[in-house]
C-alpha positions in Angstrom: -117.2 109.7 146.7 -120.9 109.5 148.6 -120.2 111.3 151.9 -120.9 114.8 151.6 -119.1 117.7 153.3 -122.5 118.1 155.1 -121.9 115.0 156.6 -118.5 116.0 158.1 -119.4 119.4 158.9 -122.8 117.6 160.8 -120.3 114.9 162.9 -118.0 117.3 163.7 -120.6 119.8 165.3 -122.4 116.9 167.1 -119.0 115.6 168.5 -117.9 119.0 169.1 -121.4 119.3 171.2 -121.4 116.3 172.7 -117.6 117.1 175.3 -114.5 119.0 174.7 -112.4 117.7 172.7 -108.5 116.9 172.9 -106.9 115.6 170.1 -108.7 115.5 166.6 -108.0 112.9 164.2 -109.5 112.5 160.4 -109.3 109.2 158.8 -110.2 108.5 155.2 -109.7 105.4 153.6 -111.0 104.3 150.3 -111.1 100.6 148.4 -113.1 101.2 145.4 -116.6 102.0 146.3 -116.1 101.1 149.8 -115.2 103.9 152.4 -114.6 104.7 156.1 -114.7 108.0 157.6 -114.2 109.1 161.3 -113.3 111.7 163.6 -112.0 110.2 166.8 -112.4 112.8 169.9 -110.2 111.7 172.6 -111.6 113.1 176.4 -108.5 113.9 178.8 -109.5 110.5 180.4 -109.9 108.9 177.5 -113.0 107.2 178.4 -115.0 107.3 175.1 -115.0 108.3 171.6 -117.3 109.0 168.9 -117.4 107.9 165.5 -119.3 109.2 162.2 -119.0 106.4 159.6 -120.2 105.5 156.4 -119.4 102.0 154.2 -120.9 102.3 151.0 -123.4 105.0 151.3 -123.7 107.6 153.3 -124.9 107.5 156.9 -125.1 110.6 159.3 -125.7 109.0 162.4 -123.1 108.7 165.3 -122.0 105.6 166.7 -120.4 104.6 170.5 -117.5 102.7 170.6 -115.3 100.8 173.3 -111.9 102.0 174.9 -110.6 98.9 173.0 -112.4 100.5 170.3 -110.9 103.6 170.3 -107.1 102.5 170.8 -107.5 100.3 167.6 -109.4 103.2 165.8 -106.0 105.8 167.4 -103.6 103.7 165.9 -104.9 103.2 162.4 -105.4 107.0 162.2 -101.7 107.4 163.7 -100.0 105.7 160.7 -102.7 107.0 158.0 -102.0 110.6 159.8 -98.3 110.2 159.1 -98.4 109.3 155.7 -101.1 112.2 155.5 -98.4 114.7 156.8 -95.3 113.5 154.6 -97.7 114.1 151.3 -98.9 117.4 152.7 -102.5 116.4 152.6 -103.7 118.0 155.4 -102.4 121.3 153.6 -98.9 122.9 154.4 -96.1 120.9 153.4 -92.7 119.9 155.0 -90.6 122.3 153.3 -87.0 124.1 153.7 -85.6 126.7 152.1 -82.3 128.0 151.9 -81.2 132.0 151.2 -77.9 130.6 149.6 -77.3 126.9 148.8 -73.9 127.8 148.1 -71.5 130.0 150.7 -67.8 130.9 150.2 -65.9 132.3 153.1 -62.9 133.3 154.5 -61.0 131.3 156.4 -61.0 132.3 159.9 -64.4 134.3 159.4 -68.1 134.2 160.6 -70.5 133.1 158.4 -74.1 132.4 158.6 -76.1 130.2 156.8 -80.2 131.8 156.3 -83.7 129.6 155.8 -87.0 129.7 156.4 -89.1 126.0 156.7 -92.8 124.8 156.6 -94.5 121.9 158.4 -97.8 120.4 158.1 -100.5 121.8 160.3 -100.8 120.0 163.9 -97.5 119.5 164.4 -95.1 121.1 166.8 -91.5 121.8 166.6 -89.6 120.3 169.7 -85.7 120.6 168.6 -84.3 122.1 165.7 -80.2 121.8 165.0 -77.8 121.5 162.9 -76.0 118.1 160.9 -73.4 117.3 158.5 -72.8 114.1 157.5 -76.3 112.4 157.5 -76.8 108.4 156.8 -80.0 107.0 155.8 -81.9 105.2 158.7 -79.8 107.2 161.4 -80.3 109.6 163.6 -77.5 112.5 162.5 -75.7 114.1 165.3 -76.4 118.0 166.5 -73.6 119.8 165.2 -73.1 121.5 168.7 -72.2 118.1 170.3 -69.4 117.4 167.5 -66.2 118.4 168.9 -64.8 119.8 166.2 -67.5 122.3 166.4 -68.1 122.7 170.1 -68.3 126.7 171.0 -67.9 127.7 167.4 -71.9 127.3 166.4 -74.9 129.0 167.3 -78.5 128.2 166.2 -81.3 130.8 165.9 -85.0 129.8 164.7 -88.4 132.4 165.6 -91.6 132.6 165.8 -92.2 132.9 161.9 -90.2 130.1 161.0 -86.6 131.6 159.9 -83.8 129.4 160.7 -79.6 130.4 161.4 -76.5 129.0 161.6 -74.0 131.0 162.8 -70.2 129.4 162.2 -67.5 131.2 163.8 -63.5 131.0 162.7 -64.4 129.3 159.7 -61.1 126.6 158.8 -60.6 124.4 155.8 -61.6 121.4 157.4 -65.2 123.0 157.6 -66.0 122.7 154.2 -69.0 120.2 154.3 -72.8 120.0 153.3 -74.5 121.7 156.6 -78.8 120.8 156.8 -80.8 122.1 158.9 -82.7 119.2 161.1 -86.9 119.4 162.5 -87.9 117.1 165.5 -91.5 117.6 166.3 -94.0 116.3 168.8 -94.6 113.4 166.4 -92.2 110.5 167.1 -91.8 109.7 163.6 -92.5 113.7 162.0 -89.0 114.5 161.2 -87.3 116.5 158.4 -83.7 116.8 157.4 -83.8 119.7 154.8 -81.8 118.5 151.7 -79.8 119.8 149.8 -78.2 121.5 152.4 -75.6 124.2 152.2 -71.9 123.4 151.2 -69.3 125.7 152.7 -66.1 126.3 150.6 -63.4 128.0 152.4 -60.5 130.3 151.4 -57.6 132.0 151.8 -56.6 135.4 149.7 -53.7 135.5 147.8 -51.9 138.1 146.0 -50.9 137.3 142.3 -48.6 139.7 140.7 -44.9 139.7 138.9 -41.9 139.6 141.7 -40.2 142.1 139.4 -41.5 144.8 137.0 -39.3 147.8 134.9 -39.4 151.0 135.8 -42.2 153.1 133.5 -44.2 149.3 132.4 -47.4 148.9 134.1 -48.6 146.4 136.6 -51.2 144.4 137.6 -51.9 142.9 141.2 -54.6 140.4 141.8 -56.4 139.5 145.2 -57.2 135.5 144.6 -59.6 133.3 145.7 -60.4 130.0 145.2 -63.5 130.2 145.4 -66.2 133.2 144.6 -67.3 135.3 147.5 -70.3 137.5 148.3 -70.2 141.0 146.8 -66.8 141.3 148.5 -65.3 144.8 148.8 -60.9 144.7 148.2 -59.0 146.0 150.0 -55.0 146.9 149.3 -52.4 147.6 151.2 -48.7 148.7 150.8 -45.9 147.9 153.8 -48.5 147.9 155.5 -50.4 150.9 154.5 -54.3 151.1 153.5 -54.1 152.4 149.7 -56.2 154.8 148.6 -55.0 156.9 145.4 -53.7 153.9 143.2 -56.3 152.2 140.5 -58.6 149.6 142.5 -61.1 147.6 139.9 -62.6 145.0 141.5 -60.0 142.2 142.7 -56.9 143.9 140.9 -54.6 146.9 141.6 -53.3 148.1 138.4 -50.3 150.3 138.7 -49.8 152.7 136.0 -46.1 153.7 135.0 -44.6 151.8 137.5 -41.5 154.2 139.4 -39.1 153.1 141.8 -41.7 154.8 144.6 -44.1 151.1 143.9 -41.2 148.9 145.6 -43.0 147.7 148.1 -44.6 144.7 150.4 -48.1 144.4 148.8 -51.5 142.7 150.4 -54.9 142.7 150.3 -58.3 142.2 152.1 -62.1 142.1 152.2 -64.0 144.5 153.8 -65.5 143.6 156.7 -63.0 141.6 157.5 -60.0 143.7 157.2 -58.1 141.5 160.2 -57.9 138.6 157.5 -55.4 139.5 155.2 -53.6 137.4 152.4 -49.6 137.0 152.7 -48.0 139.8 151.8 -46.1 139.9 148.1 -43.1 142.0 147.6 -42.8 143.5 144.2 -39.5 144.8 142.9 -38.9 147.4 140.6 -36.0 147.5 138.0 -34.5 150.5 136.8 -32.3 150.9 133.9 -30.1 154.0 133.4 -27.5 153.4 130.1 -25.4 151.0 131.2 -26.3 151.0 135.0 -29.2 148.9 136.9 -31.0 149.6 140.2 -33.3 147.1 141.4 -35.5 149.1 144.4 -37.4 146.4 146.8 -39.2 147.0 149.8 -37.8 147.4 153.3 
């Protein structure tokens, strides 16, 4: 390409000279050996502009041009800009990135969904929200407005570009894809950041036998159906936080199972102790010669 960065640096510092610029625009177009270059400088009354071009070969020198001139010049650089910015060629990309693309939580919990997100240079971020449920060609809905979701969503975003969502008594029904949506200054500078987050929800459940013999062993499970976060189990006994039985991650194993383990059995994550699964009741069966004794909780 024939025009130097010399050439730039030179039109810029002469327009740059000449009044104070408002808005900058840089259009480059090429058609084989052909080329035009400008930098439009728009004055708050937009009464001139100036123009360093070159068609062919290089020229340095700077050129006056009409209002018509510059409205007709604006526009072209408006829809090269844009195409400019969704490429990233002006440097920083439209970009958004998720801390987990994946969340499972409890149902009736709080979760938040984490990001941080780029955009290219000029651009300013007006609105940013939250969608499920996007369609091509459409503008998605806030998730604030949707009434399923009104009063249990918050959205944080900050200086440095970190993005929340903050969902609050989490229910089946809420397992969706969630983006996170950028409006900007730019009418058409938008970003919906795919893939998104899905949200699976769950319940706990406690999976053991209804009836084990006295001096066998047992095993009780905390269930999920799907996998949580580094969770932390929790048992319980009518009631009762355990402490001094066997706890290995989701299981309680019971070792020589007595008559004293009759009981109404549950369990829970900590952090969100108030959410516990349904309680189980596990019987135990006793067997003395000819007798049986069947102990169950009370």
């Amino acid at each position: 390409m024939s025009l130097t960065k010399n050439l730039l640096q030179a039109a810029v510092m002469r327009s740059l000279r000449t009044a104070p610029p408002l808005p900058l625009v840089f259009l480059l177009m090429t058609a084989g050996e052909s080329f035009c270059c400008g930098l439009w400088f728009l004055s708050e009354s937009a009464q001139w502009c100036r123009v360093a071009a070159g068609v062919g070969e290089e020229r340095s020198e700077a050129v006056s041009y009409s209002n018509s001139d510059c409205l007709m010049g604006s526009r072209l650089c408006n829809q090269l800009f844009h195409a400019s910015y969704v490429s990233g060629a002006f440097g920083t990309e439209w970009s958004v990135k998720y801390n987990q693309q994946k969340i499972c939580a409890l149902n009736g919990s709080t979760v938040f969904m984490n990001g941080t997100f780029t955009l290219p240079e000029g651009l300013t971020v007006t609105k940013t929200f939250w969608v499920i449920h996007p369609v091509d060609g459409v503008e998605p809905t806030d998730l604030s407005k949707e009434s399923n979701y009104s009063g249990r969503v918050e959205f944080f975003t900050d200086d440095q570009k970190h993005f929340s969502l903050k969902l609050s008594d989490v229910m089946k029904k809420d397992e969706h894809q969630f983006y996170f949506r950028i409006i900007t200054n730019v009418e058409k500078e938008r970003w919906l950041g795919k893939p998104g987050v899905q949200l699976r929800v769950t319940e706990l459940r406690v999976e053991a036998p209804e009836e084990v013999t006295e001096g066998e062993t047992a095993d009780l499970t905390c269930k999920t159906t799907c996998s949580l976060t580094d969770p932390t189990f929790i048992w319980y006994k009518n009631g009762r936080r355990l402490t001094t039985k066997t706890i290995k991650n989701n299981q309680l194993h019971l070792q020589t199972v007595s008559s004293e383990d009759a009981g109404s059995y549950s369990c829970a994550v900590g952090g969100s102790q108030h959410l516990r699964s349904t309680a189980h009741s596990l019987r135990v069966r006793c067997e003395f010669n000819s007798f049986l004794l069947v102990f169950s909780s009370r």
